[in-house]
C-alpha positions in Angstrom: 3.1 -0.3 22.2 4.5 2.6 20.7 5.4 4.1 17.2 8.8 5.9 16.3 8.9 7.5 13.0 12.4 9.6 12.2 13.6 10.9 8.9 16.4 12.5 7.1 15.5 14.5 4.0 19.3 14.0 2.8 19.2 10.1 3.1 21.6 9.6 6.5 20.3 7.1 8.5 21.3 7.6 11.3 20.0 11.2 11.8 16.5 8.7 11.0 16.9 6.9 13.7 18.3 9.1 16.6 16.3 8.5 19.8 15.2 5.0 18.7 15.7 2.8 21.8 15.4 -1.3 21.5 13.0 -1.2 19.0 10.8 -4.8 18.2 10.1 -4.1 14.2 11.3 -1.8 11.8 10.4 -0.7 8.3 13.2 1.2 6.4 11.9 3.8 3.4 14.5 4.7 1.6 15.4 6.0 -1.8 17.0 4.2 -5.1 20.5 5.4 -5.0 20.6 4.7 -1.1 18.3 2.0 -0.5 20.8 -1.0 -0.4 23.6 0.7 1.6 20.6 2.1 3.9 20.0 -1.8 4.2 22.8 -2.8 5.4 23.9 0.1 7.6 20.3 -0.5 9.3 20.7 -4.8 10.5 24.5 -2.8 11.9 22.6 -0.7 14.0 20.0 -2.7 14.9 21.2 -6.7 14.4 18.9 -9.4 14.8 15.7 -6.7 14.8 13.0 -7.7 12.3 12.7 -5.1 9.4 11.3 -5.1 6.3 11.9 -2.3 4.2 11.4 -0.7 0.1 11.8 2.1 -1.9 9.8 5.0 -1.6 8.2 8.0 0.1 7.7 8.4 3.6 6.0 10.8 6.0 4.1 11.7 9.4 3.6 15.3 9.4 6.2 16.2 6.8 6.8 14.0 3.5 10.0 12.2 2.8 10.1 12.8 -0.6 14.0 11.9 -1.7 16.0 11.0 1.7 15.1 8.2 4.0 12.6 7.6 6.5 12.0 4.8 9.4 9.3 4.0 11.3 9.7 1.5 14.1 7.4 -0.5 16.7 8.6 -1.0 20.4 7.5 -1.2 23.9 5.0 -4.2 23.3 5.2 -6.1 20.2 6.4 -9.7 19.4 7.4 -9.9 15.8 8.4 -11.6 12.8 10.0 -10.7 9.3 10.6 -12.2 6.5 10.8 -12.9 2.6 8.4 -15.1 -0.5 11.0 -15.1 -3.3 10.1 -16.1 -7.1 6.9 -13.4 -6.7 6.4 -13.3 -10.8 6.7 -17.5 -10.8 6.1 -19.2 -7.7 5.6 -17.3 -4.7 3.5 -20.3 -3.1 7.0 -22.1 -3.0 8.1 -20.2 0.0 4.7 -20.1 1.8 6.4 -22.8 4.5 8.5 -19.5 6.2 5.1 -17.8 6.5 3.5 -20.4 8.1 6.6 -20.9 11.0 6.2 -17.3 11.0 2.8 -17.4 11.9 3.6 -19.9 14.9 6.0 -18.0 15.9 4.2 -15.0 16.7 0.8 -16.9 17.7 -1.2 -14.0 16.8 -4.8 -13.6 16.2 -7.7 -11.8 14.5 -8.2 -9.4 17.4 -4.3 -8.3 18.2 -2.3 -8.9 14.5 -1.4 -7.3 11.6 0.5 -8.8 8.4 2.4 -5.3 6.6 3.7 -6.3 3.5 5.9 -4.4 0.9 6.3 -5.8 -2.6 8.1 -5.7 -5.9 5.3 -6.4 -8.5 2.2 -9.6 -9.4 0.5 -8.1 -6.3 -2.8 -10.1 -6.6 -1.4 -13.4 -6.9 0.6 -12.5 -4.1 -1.8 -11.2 -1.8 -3.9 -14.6 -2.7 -0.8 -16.7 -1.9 -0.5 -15.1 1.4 -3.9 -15.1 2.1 -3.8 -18.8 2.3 -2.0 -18.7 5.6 -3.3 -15.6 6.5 -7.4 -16.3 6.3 -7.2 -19.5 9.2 -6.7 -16.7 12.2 -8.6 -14.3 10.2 -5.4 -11.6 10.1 -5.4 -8.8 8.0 -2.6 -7.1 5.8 -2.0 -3.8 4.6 0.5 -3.0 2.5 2.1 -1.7 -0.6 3.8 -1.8 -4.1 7.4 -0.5 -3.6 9.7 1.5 -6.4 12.4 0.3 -8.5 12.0 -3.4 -8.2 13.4 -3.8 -4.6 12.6 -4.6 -0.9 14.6 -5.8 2.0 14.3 -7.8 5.1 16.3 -8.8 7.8 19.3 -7.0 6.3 19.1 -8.4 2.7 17.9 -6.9 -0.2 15.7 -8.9 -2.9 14.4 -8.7 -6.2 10.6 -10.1 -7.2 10.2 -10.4 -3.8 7.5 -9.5 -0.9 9.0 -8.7 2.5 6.4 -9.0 5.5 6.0 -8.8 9.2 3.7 -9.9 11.4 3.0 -7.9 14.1 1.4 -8.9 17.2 0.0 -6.1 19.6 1.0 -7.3 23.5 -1.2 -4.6 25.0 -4.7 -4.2 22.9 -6.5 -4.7 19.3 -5.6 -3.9 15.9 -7.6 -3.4 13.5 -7.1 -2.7 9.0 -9.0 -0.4 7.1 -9.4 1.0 3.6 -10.6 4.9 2.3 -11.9 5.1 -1.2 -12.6 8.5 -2.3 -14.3 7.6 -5.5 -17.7 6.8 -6.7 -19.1 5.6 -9.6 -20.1 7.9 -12.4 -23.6 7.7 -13.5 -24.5 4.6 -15.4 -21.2 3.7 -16.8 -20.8 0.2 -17.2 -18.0 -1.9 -19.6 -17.4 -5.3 -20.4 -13.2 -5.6 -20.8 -12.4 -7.6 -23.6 -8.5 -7.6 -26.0 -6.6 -8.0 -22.7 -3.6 -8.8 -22.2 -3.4 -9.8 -18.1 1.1 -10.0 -18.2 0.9 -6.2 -19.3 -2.2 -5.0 -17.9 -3.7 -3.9 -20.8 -7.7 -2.4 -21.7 -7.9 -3.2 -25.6 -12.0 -2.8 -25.8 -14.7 -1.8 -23.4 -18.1 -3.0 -24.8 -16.3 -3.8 -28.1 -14.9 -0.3 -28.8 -11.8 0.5 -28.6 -10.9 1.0 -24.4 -9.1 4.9 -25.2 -11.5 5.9 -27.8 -14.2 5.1 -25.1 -12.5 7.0 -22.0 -12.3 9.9 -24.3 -15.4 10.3 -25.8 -17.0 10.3 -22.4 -15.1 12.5 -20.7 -13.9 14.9 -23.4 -10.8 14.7 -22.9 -7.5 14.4 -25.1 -5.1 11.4 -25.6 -2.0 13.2 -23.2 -4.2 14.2 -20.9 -5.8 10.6 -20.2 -3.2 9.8 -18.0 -3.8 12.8 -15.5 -7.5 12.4 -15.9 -7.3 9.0 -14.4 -6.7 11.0 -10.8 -10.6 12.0 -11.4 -12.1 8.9 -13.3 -10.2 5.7 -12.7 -12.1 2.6 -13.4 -13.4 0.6 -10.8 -14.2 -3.3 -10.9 -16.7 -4.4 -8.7 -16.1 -6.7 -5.9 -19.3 -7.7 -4.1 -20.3 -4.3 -2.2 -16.6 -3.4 -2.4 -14.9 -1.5 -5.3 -11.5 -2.3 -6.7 -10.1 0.8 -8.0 -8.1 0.5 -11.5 -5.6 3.3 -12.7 -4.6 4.5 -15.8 -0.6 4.1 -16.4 -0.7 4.9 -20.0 -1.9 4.8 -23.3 -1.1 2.0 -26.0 -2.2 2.6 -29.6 -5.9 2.5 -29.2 -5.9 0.6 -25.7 -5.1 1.5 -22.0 -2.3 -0.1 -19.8 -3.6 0.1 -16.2 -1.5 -0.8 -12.9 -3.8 -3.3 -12.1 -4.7 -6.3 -14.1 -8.1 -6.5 -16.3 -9.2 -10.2 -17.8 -11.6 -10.4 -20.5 -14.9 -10.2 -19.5 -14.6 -8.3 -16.2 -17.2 -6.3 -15.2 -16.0 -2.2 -15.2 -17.4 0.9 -14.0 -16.4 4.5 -14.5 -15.6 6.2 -11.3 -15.5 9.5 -10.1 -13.5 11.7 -7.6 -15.9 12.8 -4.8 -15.8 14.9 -1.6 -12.4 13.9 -0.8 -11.9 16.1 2.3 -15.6 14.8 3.9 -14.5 11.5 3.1 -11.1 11.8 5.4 -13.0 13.3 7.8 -15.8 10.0 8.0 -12.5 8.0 8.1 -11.1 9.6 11.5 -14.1 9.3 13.0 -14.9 5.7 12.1 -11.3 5.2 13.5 -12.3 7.5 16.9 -15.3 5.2 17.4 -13.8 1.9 16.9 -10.9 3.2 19.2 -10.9 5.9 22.4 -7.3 5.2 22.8 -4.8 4.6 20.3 -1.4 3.9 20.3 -0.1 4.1 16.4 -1.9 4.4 13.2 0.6 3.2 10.0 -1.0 3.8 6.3 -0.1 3.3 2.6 -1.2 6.1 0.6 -1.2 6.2 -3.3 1.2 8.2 -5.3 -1.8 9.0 -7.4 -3.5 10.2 -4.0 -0.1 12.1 -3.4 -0.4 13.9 -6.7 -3.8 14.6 -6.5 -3.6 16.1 -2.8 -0.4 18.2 -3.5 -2.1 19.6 -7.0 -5.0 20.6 -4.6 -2.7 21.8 -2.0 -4.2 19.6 0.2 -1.5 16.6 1.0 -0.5 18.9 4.2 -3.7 19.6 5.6 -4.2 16.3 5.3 -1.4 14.6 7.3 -1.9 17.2 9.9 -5.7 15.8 10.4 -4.6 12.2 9.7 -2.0 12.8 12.9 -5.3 14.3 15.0 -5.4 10.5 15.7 -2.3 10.2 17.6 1.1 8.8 16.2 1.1 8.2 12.3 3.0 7.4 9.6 3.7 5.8 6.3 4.4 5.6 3.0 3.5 6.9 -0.7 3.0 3.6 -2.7 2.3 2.4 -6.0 -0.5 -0.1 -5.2 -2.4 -0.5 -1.8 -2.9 -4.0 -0.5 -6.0 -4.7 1.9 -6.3 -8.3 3.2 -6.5 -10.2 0.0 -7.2 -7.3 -2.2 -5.0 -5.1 -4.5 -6.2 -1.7 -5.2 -5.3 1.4 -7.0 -5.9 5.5 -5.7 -6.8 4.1 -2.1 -5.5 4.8 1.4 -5.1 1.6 3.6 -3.9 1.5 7.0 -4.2 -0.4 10.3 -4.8 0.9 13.9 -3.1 0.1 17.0 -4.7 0.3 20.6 
């Protein structure tokens, strides 16, 4: 198989997609004041070709910040797109097109990938999905788009997830996830005063959840919210950690972009070697594959942020492409298999 990825920093599609030739799955990333015309424009170019697509920042070499960006499969997959609708309610409700979907394509743990782009209540999405998902062992990588929005197949949805399922016709696939974080010390918080709709931190060990980030850190209220690119929290998931951003600051509490229930178990996390840790990635990714065909990734905006204040985010994509054709895009949540996470880096691997 084979990756296309084409761009237009001032948002015309079809500069994006010169050269693409009988492509078998697409994934528009466009921008809010183009997205649903970009929609439309693409199922004219392309009719009848799954696509999913979202709003938000694209890049291989070069970030997409503003235009529009597409990245296509062709030349040896068999694929499927398609919607869950009702993602805030009942996204369980439309689990029956997943499952055709999944017959369709007759994929398997070895040679498919589920990439999903969603509008928002990403956990009890990813479980929903999950539930189809987990009986071929597939896994999903994916991410939280902007503005509300995603499309597929030509239509543009609200509190929605759009997914395809890829099947590789010529070799394995395979997910994985980077965390560049580790935890801080000792650190260790009960969450209590939640409020799971809004994703608020009202106490950690009884105190008040801002008064404690503060104190330990020494740093000021308006600077909490940059401070969470260095110490985000982390909730503990077996030998796994599930990293937790800080979105803002309410009264004496912290809204995160990841839901916190009472009683959860917290940890205080810190940035580490980020560059060594990109590094350990590529190479994991060498060993498990001498030849590869395509690597597609999710990054976080807060990963974004972070690399561009450390003028990094360029150095970085030109290592990441070291391993052959990538490409993705700058979300606002990462999903992993069942799993959503904050400040990660997931992608999958094609052979």
């Amino acid at each position: 198989m084979k990756q296309f990825f084409g761009m237009s920093q001032r948002g015309e599609l079809r500069e994006a997609v010169r050269g693409l030739d009988k492509p078998q799955f697409i994934m528009l990333l466009s921008n809010k004041k183009q997205f649903e015309a970009h929609v439309k424009e693409l199922e004219k170019i392309f009719p009848g070709v799954p696509s999913i697509g979202c709003i938000g920042m694209s890049y291989d070499t070069k970030v997409v910040e503003d235009g529009v960006g597409v990245i296509a499969f062709l030349n040896g997959v068999k694929a499927a797109a398609n919607i869950l609708e009702q993602v805030s309610v009942m996204p369980v409700k439309y689990i029956g097109r997943l499952k055709q979907d999944m017959k369709a394509v007759n994929g398997s743990q070895n040679d498919t990938i589920c990439i999903d782009f969603c509008t928002g209540n990403d956990a009890c999405v990813l479980t929903t999905i999950n539930t189809v998902l987990k009986h071929k062992r597939i896994s999903l990588v994916g991410g939280t788009g902007d503005a509300g929005k995603v499309s597929a197949n030509g239509k543009v949805y609200e509190d929605a997830v759009a997914y395809g399922l890829i099947k590789n016709l010529g070799g394995r696939v395979k997910a994985y996830k980077e965390n560049i974080y580790h935890q801080k010390e000792d650190y260790q918080f009960i969450a209590s005063k939640t409020d799971k709709a809004k994703y608020i931190i009202g106490a950690l060990n009884d105190r008040p959840a801002r008064q404690v980030y503060q104190d330990i850190l020494k740093v000021s209220e308006k600077d909490i919210t940059t401070q969470t690119f260095k110490n985000p929290f982390g909730k503990l998931n077996g030998e796994d950690t599930c990293i937790i951003s800080i979105k803002e600051v309410e009264g004496d509490a912290l809204a995160c972009f990841r839901q916190v229930n009472d009683s959860d178990v917290l940890v205080l996390l810190e940035l580490g070697d980020y560059k060594a840790v990109v590094r350990q990635t590529i190479q994991q990714i060498h060993n498990d594959f001498p030849r590869i065909s395509a690597v597609f990734s999710v990054n976080c905006l807060f990963r974004y942020l972070l690399f561009t204040q450390n003028n990094y985010m360029q150095e970085y994509l030109n290592d990441m492409s070291a391993l052959g054709n990538h490409a993705g895009l700058v979300g606002y949540g990462e999903h992993y298999n069942n799993r959503f996470v904050n400040q990660s880096m997931t992608c999958v691997v094609f052979e």
